[in-house]
Every structure is written in C-alpha cells, then in structure tokens.
C-alpha positions as CSV (number, residue, x, y, z in Angstrom):
1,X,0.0,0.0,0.0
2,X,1.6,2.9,-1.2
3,X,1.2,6.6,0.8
4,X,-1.8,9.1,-0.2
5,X,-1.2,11.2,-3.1
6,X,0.1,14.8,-2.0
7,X,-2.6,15.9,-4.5
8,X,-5.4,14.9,-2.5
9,X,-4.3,16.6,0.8
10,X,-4.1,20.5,2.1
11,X,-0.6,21.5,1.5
12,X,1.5,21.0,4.7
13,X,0.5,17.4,4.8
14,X,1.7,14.6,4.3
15,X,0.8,10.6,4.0
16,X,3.3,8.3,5.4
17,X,3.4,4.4,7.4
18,X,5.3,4.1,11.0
19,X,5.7,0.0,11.0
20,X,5.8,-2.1,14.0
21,X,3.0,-0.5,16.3
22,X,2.0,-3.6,18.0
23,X,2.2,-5.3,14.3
24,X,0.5,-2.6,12.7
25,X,1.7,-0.9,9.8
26,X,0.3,2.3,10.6
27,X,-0.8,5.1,8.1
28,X,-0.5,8.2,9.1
29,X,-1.3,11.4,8.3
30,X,1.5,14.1,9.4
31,X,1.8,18.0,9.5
32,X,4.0,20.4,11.5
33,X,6.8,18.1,10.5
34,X,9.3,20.5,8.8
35,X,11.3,21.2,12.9
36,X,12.0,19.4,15.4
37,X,11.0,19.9,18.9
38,X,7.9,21.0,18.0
39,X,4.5,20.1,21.1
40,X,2.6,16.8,19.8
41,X,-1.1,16.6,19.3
42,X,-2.8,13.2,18.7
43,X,-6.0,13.2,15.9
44,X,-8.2,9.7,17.0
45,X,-11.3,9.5,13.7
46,X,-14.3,7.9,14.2
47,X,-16.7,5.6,12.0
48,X,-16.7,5.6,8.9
49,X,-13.9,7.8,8.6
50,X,-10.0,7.5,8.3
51,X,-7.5,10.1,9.3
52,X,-8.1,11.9,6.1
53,X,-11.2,13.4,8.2
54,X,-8.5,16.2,10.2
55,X,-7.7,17.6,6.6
56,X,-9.2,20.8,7.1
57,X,-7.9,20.8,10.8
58,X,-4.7,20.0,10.5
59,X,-3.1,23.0,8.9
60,X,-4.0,25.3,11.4
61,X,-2.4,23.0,14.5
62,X,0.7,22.9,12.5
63,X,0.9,26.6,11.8
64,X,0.5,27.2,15.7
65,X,3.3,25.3,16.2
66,X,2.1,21.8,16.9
67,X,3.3,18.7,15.3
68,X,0.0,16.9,14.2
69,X,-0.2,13.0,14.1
70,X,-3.3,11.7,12.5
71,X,-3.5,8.1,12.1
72,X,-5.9,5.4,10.4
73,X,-6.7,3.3,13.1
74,X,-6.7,-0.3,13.6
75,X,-9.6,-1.7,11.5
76,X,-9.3,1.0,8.8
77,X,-8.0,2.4,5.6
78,X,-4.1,2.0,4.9
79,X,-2.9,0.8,8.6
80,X,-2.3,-3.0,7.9
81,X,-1.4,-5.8,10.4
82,X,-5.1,-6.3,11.6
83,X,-7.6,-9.4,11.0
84,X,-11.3,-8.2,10.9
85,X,-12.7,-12.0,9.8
86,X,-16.5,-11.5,12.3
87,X,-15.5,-15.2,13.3
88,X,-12.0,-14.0,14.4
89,X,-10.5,-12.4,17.9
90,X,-12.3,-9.4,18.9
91,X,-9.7,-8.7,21.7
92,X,-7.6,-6.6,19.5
93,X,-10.5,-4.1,19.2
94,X,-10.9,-3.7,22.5
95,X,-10.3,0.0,24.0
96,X,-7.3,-0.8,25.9
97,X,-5.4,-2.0,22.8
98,X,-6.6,1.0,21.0
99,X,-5.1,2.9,24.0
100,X,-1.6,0.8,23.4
101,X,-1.9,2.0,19.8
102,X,-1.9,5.2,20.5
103,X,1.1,5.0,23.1
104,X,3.3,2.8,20.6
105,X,2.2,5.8,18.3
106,X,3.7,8.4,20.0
107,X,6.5,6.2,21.1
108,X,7.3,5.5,17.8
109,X,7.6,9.2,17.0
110,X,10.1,9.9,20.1
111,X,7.2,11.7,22.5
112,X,7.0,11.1,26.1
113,X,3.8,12.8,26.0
114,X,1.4,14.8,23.6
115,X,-0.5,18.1,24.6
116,X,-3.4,16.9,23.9
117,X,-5.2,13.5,22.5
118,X,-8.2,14.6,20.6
119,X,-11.0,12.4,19.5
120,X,-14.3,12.0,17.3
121,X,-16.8,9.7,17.3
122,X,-15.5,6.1,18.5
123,X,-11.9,8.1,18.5
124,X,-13.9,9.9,21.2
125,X,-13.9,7.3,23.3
126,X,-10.2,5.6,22.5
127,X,-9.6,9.3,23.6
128,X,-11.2,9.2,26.9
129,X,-9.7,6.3,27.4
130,X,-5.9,7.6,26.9
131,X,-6.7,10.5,29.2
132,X,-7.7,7.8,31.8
133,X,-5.4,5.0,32.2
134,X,-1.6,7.2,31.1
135,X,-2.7,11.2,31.9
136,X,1.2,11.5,31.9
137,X,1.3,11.1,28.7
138,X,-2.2,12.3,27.2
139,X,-2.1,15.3,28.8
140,X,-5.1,17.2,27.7
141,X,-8.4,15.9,26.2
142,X,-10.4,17.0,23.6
143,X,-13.5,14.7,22.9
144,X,-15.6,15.4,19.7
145,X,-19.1,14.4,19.1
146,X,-19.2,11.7,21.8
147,X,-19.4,12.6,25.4
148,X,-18.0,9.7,28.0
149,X,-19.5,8.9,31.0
150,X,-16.5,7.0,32.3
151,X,-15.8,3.5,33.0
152,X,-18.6,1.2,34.3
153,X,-19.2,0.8,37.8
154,X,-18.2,-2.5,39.9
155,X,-21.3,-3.1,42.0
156,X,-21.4,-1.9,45.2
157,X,-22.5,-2.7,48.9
158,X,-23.4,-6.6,48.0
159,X,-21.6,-8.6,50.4
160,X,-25.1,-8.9,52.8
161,X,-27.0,-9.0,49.5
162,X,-28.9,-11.8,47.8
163,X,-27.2,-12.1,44.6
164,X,-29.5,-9.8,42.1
165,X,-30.1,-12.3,38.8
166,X,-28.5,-10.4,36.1
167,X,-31.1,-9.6,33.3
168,X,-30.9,-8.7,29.4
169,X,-31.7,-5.1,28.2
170,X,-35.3,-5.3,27.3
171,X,-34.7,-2.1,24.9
172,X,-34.1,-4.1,22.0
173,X,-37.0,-6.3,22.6
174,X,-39.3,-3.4,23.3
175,X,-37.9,-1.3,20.1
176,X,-39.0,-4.3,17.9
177,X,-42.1,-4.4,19.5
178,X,-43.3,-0.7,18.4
179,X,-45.9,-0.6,16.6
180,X,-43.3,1.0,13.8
181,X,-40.6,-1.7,14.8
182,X,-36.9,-0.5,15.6
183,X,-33.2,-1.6,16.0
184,X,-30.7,0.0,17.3
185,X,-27.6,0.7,14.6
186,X,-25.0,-0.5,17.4
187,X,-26.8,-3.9,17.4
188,X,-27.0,-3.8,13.4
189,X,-23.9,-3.0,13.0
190,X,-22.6,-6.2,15.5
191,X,-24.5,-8.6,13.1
192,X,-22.7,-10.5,10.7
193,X,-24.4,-9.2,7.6
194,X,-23.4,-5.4,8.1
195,X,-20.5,-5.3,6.1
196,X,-21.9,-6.7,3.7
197,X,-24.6,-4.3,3.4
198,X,-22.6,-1.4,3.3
199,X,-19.9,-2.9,1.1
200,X,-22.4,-4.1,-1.5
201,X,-24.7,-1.5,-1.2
202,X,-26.8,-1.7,-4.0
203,X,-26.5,2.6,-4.6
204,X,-22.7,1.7,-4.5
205,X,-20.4,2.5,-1.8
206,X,-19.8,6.5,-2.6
207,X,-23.7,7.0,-2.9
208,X,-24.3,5.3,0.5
209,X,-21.9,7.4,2.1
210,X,-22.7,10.2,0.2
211,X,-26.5,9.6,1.8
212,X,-24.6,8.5,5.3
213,X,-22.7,11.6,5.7
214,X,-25.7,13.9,4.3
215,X,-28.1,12.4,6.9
216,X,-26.3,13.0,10.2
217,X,-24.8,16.6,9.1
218,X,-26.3,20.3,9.5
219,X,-28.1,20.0,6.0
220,X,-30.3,17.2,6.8
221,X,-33.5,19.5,8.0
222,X,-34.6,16.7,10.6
223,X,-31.6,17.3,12.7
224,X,-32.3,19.4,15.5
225,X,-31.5,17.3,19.1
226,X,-32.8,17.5,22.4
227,X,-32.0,15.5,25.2
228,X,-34.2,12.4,25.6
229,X,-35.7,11.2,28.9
230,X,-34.3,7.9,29.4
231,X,-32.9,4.6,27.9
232,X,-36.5,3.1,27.0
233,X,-37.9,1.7,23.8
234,X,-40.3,5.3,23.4
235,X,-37.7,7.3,23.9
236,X,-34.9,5.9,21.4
237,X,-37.8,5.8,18.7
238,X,-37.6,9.4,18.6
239,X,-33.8,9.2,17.1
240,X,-33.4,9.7,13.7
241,X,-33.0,6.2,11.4
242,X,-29.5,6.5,11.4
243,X,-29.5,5.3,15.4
244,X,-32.7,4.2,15.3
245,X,-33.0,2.0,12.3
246,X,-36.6,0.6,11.1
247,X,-36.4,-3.0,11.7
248,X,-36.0,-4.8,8.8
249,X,-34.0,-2.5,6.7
250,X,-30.3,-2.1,6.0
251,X,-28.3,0.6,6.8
252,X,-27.9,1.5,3.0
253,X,-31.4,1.2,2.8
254,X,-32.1,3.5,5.6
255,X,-30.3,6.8,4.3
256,X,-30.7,5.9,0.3
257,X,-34.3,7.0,1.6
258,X,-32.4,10.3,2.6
259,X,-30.3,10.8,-0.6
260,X,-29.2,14.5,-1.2
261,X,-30.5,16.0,-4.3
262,X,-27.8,16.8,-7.2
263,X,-27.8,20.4,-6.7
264,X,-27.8,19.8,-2.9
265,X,-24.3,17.3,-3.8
266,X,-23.1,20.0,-6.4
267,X,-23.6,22.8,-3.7
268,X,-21.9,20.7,-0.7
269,X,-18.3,22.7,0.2
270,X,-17.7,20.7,3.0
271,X,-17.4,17.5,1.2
272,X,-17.3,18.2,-2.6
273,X,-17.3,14.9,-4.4
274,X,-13.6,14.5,-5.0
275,X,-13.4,14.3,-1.2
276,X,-15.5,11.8,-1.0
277,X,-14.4,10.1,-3.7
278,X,-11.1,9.2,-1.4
279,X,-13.3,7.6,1.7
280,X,-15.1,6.2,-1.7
281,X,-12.6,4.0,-2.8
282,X,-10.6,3.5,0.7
283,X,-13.9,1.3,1.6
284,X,-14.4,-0.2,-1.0
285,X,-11.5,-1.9,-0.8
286,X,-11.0,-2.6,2.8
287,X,-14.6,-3.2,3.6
288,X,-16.1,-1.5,6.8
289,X,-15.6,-4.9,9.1
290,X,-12.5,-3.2,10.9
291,X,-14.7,-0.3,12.2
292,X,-17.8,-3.0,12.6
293,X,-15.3,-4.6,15.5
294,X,-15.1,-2.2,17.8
295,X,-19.0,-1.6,18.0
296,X,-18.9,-5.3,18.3
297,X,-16.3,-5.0,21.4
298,X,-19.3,-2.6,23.1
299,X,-22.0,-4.6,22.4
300,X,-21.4,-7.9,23.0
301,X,-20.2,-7.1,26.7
302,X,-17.2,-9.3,27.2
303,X,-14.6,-6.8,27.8
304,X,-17.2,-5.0,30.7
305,X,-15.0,-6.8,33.2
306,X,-11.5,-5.4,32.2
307,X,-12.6,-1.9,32.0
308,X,-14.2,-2.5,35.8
309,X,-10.8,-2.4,36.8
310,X,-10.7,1.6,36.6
311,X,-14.3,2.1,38.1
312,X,-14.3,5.1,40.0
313,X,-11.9,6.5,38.6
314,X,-12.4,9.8,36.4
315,X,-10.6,11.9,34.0
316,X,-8.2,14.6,35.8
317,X,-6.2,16.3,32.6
318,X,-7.5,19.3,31.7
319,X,-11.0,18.5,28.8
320,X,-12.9,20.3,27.0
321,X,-16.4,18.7,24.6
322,X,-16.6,20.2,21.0
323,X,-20.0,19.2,18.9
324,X,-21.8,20.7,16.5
325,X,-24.9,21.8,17.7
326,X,-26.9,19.7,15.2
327,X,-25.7,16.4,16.2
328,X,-28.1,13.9,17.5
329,X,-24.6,11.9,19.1
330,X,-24.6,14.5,22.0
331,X,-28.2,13.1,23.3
332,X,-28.1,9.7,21.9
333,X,-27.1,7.6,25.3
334,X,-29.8,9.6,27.6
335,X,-27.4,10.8,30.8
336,X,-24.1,10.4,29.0
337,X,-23.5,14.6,28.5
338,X,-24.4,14.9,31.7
339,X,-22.4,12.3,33.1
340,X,-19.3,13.7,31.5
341,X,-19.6,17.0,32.7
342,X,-20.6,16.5,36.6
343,X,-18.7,13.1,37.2
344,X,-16.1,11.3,34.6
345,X,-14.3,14.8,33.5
346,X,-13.3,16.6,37.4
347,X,-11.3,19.6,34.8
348,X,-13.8,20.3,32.3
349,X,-12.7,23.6,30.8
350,X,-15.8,23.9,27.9
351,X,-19.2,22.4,26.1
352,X,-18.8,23.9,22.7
353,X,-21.9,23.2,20.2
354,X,-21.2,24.8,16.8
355,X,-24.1,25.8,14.8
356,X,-24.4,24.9,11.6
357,X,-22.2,21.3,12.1
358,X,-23.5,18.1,12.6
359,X,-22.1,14.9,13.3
360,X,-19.0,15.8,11.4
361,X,-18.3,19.0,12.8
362,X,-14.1,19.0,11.7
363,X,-15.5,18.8,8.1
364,X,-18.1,20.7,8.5
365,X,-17.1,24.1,10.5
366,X,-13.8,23.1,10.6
367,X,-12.4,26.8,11.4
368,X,-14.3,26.9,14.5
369,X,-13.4,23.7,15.5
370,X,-9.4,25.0,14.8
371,X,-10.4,28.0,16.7
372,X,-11.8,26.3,19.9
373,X,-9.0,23.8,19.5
374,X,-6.3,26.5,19.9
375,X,-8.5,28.2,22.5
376,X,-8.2,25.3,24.1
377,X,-4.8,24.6,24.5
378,X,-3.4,27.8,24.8
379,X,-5.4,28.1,28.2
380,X,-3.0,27.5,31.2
381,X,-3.5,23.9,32.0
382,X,-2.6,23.7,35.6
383,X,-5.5,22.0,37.5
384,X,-8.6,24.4,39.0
C-alpha cells in the first residue's frame, strides 16, 4: 500500500506508514513536521472515517506550532497488520489495545507525551480512554461528538446481599415491538451481515456514504437534538433512522431513503465529491468490518470486566467537549452529556456546540473547531 497522493491533501500534509505498532503498519497522516521539537497533538477518527477526516484541521495546528499526528486506526484504511474476519478475535479491538496503539504511536515518534489527545466519534472514546489509564502522557483531552461517561461501575454494597439475577436489556425487545418496529444501529452493525450491506450497497459505496454523511450533518433539516428522557424503547424511537434503524432494513437502505439532491451534492463545500471520492474508494476496498469490530467489542459485553478495573476513577487532565450543535450523538445515550460534565471529567474547561455542524463538525465548521481547539490549549493547564 503505497502513501496518499500529496494531490489529494491540504498543502503541509503529508501521507506516510510508522511500522511495528503492536504489528501494525500504521498510516498516518502528518503535519508540522518541517522542525524538530515542536508540542505533539494526537488526531483519533471515528466511523466511517479514516485520518483523512482532520484535513481541514490540520493546517491550522501545525501553523500554531504543533506537530499533528493523524493516524488510520486499527480496522481501517491503509494501517495494515489487523484481521477483521467476524469469526475471528475481537480482543484486538478492545479499547485498551486501542489505548496501546496510540502510546506505541507516540513512542514511535520519540514523544514522552502529547499536549493533547483529541478524539471524534469512536476516536472519542479511544480518547477518553488515553486521558484515563496514562494522563502522563495524554495530557489534555479533547473529545468530539461523543461525550463519556467514564468506566462502568463495579457493583457496590453486595456482600449482605442476595445475589440480584442479572437480566438482558429489554430495549431491543421493546424497540422491535413498536408498533413502527426499531433496532438500534449499534446492534446492526454487531451482526454479521453489516459489512456486507454497506460494502455491496446496492446505490454503491460513494452513494451510500454520500447519503450516510448527508443524513447525520447540518443540511439534513430533521436534525435538530434534544435531550431524551431515558434509555426506554419510546424514547430511542424518537432518534433519527440513522441510530434508530426501522427493523428490517439495512443501513444503505435507511439513508438511500435520505439521498441528497444533485444540486444539494453539487452545492456541498464541505465535502465536494472529490473528497469523497477518497473515503469512496478507501472502503471499497477494505470493507467496513475493521470499524464494525469495535462496536462489536461494546456490544457484545465481554470486555465489561476489564474496563471495571478503573471504576471510580475519572478523567483529571484538563477537557474540553466540542460538537456541533446539530448532532443527535450529543443526546443519543440519555445521561451520558451529563455524566461527562458532573462526574467522569473533574477539569472540564468547555461544552462547545457549533451551529451549523453536525455529526461531522471537523469537516463541517472546521475553522471553528481549529479556533476552539487552539482556544483550548493555549489556556493555562494547571489544574482548577
């Protein structure tokens, strides 16, 4: 696999591999790279994105001063070493080897620590993560588009207890009994078939995610969150299809339904088609399966008991929560916004909603986000 073509990228950037993170060839995306010495800043994506997503961000780090790593992570685009076969070892997956990716990461580049680890999306929460278990090295967190509530809690005050029986979620059986039957996209996406779907999408893979980035960003009209009332069937119905999914259908069935108009895609400046063209033909050939694992890790529950092992224990670097303020993922787990900002985060320095972003608020109002960024870390970081 040969680096990205300079002629796809902002100037300043460039496409290279780091081998031997944990067997990974890693791809990376690099700027700021032109002096040495220069304060490191970790980019995490999200799904379904690669590091090509912190383009427009980029730039502006680097010209502050910052030397900006940006890599595909394990499951996707040009990072090789990974296995995503669905009957294969999810373990790899799990957030805590994420976590050693990124430390082998900035190992590799001769860091002791970064500034700050930033995150979107699932990178959000590989984010979170890095702040919690090595704050020594991930010194400041940003998280993007998915608050954390931090790590589960052991159960408590038992010992002169009878044993509670544990019991399923009865969400997912309650969604599929709506009168308008549900599923929830975490739980599509665990099933086998997913990949598949998106892969082989009938529209082809840069129409369904032409239709998959249009329908969770500021110009789909339906997307204007509030907070929901709790983790119940009723309340998760009133998600829009791209979390709550009508049972039944596939996912590129579900926004082909949504499908921007031609003057809508010939209008689009934050992801004109040659841009897209790139994510395109980057799943096309890997398949989505690598990202597909790490919802699997979540939802299947087996790694609940590992992360236990940091219950209690919340993130002390200095944070800050950057959205844009037409995102449904701010409100999507009932609790979890709130969570972050009372409990898991004790140095919370901002909750930024940009208008006029959605779910993919780098891409989307990418300026701001620079602007907040920078805000960010120029504020003195000793603790309040």
């Amino acid at each position: 696999m040969d680096p990205i073509s300079s002629d796809i990228l902002p100037s300043g950037i460039r496409s290279r591999f780091v081998d031997d993170i944990k067997g990974l060839r890693m791809h990376v995306l690099e700027a700021g790279f032109e002096s040495q010495g220069r304060p490191c800043l970790l980019l995490l994506h999200g799904f379904p994105e690669l590091a090509f997503s912190w383009r427009k961000v980029m730039p502006a780090l680097a010209a502050a001063g910052y030397h900006v790593i940006a890599p595909d992570q394990r499951g996707y685009g040009r990072t090789t070493g990974w296995d995503a076969d669905y009957d294969g070892d999810l373990a790899p997956f799990r957030l805590l080897n994420l976590v050693r990716d990124a430390l082998g990461l900035v190992s590799a580049f001769g860091c002791r620590h970064v500034d700050a680890v930033v995150g979107h999306d699932s990178g959000s929460s590989v984010a979170a993560w890095c702040a919690l278990v090595r704050p020594d090295v991930f010194r400041s967190l940003a998280l993007m588009s998915a608050p954390f509530a931090g790590p589960p809690p052991l159960p408590f005050d038992t010992a002169n207890k009878l044993a509670a029986p544990k019991q399923e979620d009865p969400v997912h059986r309650d969604l599929a009994a709506l009168p308008r039957p549900r599923e929830h996209y975490q739980w599509y996406y665990s099933r086998r078939d997913a990949n598949a779907h998106m892969q082989h999408a009938p529209q082809g893979v840069h129409d369904f995610l032409r239709a998959y980035y249009h329908h969770k960003s500021a110009d789909w009209p339906g997307n204007t969150p509030y907070p929901l009332q709790g983790w119940t069937a009723n309340e998760l119905a009133k998600l829009p299809t791209y979390y709550v999914m009508d049972l039944g259908k596939t996912m590129a069935e579900t926004v082909a339904e949504e499908m921007p108009s031609p003057v809508q895609i010939a209008s689009n400046t934050w992801l004109p088609d040659r841009e897209l063209a790139f994510y395109a033909a980057e799943y096309a050939r890997t398949g989505f399966q690598g990202g597909l694992q790490w919802y699997r890790c979540g939802t299947s529950g087996i790694f609940t008991a590992e992360y236990e092992t940091w219950s209690g224990r919340t993130i002390d670097v200095p944070s800050c929560f950057i959205s844009g303020k037409q995102d449904w993922g701010i409100y999507q787990r009932p609790g979890v916004i709130e969570a972050m900002q009372n409990t898991a985060c004790t140095d919370l320095r901002g909750v930024y909603l940009i208008d006029g972003a959605g779910h993919w608020v780098q891409q989307e109002q990418p300026h701001e986000v620079s602007r907040l960024l920078l805000q960010f870390l120029r504020e003195p970081h000793a603790p309040r």
